[in-house]
C-alpha angles and dihedrals in degrees: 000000000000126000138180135186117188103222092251086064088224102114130027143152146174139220130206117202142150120254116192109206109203121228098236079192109053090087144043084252148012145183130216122218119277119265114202127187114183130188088234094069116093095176109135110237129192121213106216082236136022105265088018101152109170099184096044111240083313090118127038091235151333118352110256140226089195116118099160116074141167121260077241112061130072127240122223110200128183123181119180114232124213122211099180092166093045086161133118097033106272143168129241120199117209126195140186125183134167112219117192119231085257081059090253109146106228103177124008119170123183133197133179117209134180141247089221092077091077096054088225112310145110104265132112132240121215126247116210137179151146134232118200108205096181107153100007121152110258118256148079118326126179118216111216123187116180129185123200132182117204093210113104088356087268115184127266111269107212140199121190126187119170135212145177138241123225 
């Protein structure tokens, strides 16, 4: 539940809603949501403190609500990735790729990262990556980032978020 109270204590209101909180450890591995910051979006955001940067240099800037934005502006995207079986030394592949509403893929990056970077323990490492849509055709685009660890052929974890082109 959610409540609210403006300071002149003459108008207030509550929401009740459900939040489900994800268990980054349940399996080998596990994705976060995807966090996107574009130079399109003007919205004013305040950190809780000065310096406060809660996805650690992995955006440009602030994260973004945003999911309209111009054929002439650039989007910046970060997802976390969990390695929670980093043993025995293994690789994750991680992949983005843009598909237009008509299934072409228009941008697709791929990265391969190590298990060792965790020396052998359960954490996550940040992918990070931008995707310049300068010139593209207006219309509806879906955002996929897959992670997939080589170790016991597992199968992909996936996170989608689509936007639109203006």
């Amino acid at each position: 539940r959610v409540a609210a109270q403006d300071s002149g204590k003459v108008k207030q209101g509550s929401a009740h809603f459900d939040i489900d909180v994800p268990d980054f450890t349940k399996n080998p591995i596990a994705l976060s949501n995807i966090a996107i910051a574009a130079t399109a979006d003007r919205s004013v955001y305040s950190p809780p403190k000065p310096g406060f940067d809660p996805f650690n240099g992995l955006l440009p800037g602030a994260p973004s609500t945003l999911r309209e934005f111009p054929n002439n502006s650039e989007i910046s995207a970060a997802v976390e990735v969990y390695d929670n079986k980093p043993a025995p030394a293994h690789s994750i592949d991680v992949t983005a790729r843009v598909r237009a509403d008509d299934g072409r893929v228009v941008f697709n990056k791929h990265e391969e990262r190590s298990s060792g970077e965790l020396h052998g323990t359960p954490g996550g490492f940040g992918y990070t990556f931008r995707i310049p849509i300068k010139g593209w055709t207006p219309g509806l685009y879906v955002l996929e980032v897959e992670a997939k660890t080589r170790l016991n052929n597992a199968e992909p974890i996936t996170r989608v978020i689509q936007f639109e082109v203006k």
